[in-house]
C-alpha positions as CSV (number, residue, x, y, z in Angstrom):
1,X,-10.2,20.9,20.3
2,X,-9.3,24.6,19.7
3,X,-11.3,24.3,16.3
4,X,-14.1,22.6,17.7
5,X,-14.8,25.2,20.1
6,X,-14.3,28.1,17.6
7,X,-17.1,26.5,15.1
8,X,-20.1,28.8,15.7
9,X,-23.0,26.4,16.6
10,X,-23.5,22.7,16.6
11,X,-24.4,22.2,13.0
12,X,-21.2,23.3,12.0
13,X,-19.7,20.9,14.7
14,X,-21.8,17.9,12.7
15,X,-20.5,19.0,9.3
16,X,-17.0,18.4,10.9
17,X,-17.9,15.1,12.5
18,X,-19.2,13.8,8.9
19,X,-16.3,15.1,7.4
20,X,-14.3,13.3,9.3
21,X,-16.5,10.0,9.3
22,X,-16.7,10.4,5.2
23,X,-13.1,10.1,4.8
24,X,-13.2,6.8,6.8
25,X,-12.1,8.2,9.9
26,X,-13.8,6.8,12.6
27,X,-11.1,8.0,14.8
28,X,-11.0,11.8,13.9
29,X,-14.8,12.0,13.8
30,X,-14.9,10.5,17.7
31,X,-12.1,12.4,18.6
32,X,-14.6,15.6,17.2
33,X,-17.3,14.5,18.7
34,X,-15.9,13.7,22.3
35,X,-14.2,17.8,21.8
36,X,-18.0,19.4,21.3
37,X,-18.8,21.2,24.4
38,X,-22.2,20.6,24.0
39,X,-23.8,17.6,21.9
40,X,-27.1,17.9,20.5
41,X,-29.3,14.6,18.8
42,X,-27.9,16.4,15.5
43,X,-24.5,15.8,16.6
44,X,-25.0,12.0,17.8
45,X,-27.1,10.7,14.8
46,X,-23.7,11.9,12.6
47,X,-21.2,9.6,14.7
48,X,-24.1,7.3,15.1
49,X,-24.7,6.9,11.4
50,X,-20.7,6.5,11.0
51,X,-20.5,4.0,13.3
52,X,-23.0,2.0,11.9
53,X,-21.3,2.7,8.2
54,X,-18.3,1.2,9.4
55,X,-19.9,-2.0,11.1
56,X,-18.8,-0.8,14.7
57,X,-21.7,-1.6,16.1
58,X,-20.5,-2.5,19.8
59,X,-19.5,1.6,19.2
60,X,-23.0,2.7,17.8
61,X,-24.6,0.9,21.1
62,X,-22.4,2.2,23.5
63,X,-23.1,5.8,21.7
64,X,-27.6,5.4,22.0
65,X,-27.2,4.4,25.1
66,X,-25.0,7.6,26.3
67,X,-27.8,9.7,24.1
68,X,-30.7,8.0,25.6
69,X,-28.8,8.7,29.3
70,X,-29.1,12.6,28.1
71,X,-31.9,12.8,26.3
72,X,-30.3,13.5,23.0
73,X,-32.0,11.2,20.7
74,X,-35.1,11.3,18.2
75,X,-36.6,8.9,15.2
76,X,-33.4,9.5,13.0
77,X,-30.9,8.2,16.0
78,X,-33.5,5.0,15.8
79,X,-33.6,4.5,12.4
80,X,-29.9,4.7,12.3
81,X,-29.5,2.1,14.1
82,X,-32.7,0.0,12.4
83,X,-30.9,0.4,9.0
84,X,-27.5,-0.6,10.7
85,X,-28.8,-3.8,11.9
86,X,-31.2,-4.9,8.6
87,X,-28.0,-4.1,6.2
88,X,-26.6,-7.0,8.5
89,X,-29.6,-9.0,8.2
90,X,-31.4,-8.7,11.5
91,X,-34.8,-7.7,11.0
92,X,-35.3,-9.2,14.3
93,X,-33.5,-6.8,16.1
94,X,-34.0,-4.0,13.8
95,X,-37.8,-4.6,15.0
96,X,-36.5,-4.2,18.7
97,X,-35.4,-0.7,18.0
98,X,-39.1,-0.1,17.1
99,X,-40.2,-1.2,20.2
100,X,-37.8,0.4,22.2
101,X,-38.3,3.9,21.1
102,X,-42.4,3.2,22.3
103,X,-41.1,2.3,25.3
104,X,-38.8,5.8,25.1
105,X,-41.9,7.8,24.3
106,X,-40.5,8.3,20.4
107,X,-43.0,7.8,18.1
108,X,-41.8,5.1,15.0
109,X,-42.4,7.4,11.7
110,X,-43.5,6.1,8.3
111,X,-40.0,5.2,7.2
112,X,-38.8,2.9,10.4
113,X,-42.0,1.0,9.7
114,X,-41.1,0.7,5.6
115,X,-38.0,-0.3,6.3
116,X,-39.2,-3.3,8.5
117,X,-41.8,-4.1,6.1
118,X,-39.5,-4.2,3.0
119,X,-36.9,-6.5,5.1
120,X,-39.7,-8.7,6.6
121,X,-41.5,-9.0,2.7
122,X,-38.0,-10.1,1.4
123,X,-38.2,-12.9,3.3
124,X,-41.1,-14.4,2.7
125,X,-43.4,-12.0,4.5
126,X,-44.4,-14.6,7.6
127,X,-43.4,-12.3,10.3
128,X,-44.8,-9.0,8.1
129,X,-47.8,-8.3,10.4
130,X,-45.6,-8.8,13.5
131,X,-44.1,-5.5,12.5
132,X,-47.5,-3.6,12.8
């Protein structure tokens, strides 16, 4: 906790987080994260990303929903979490994350909608159109 609060700004807090989540520890890079004093969308979308890097996704959920609750999120957090569930093969609910951040008031960017596409096209493209 000590060196968490001697880093000088939250990018440097980040760097430690992936660090930590790098070297396949989940634990340390939570343990980081929970120490911050003040955490930024920067700072979630790195234990966000390592969450969804490990599979926890039950983790990664729990985390969006505590950013959403403070406002700390943006289109990376979303895409995260729209790459996390098509490496599992659930374009379905990859889409939901689309819809969700319209619903939010964060606008879907190029590369959450290529992503989409590319997962709906591999499978046989039916449902492409559905994505726009």
């Amino acid at each position: 906790e000590k060196l968490v609060r001697s880093l000088p700004d939250s990018t440097s807090r980040a760097a430690l987080v992936k660090s930590y989540a790098s070297d396949r520890r989940l634990d340390g890079a939570k343990r980081v994260f929970e120490a911050c004093p003040e955490k930024d969308a920067c700072l979630y979308n790195v234990l966000l990303s390592a969450c969804t890097v490990g599979r926890d996704l039950a983790s990664a959920e729990k985390l969006l929903s505590h950013a959403s609750a403070t406002g700390a999120v943006d289109v990376a957090t979303y895409k995260t979490m729209i790459k996390a569930y098509l490496r599992l093969g659930d374009a379905r609910r990859a889409r939901a994350f689309v819809q969700t951040m319209r619903f939010v008031g964060v606008a879907p960017d190029y590369e959450s909608f290529h992503e989409l596409l590319e997962a709906f096209a591999g499978n046989g493209g039916a449902a492409m159109w559905e994505v726009v």
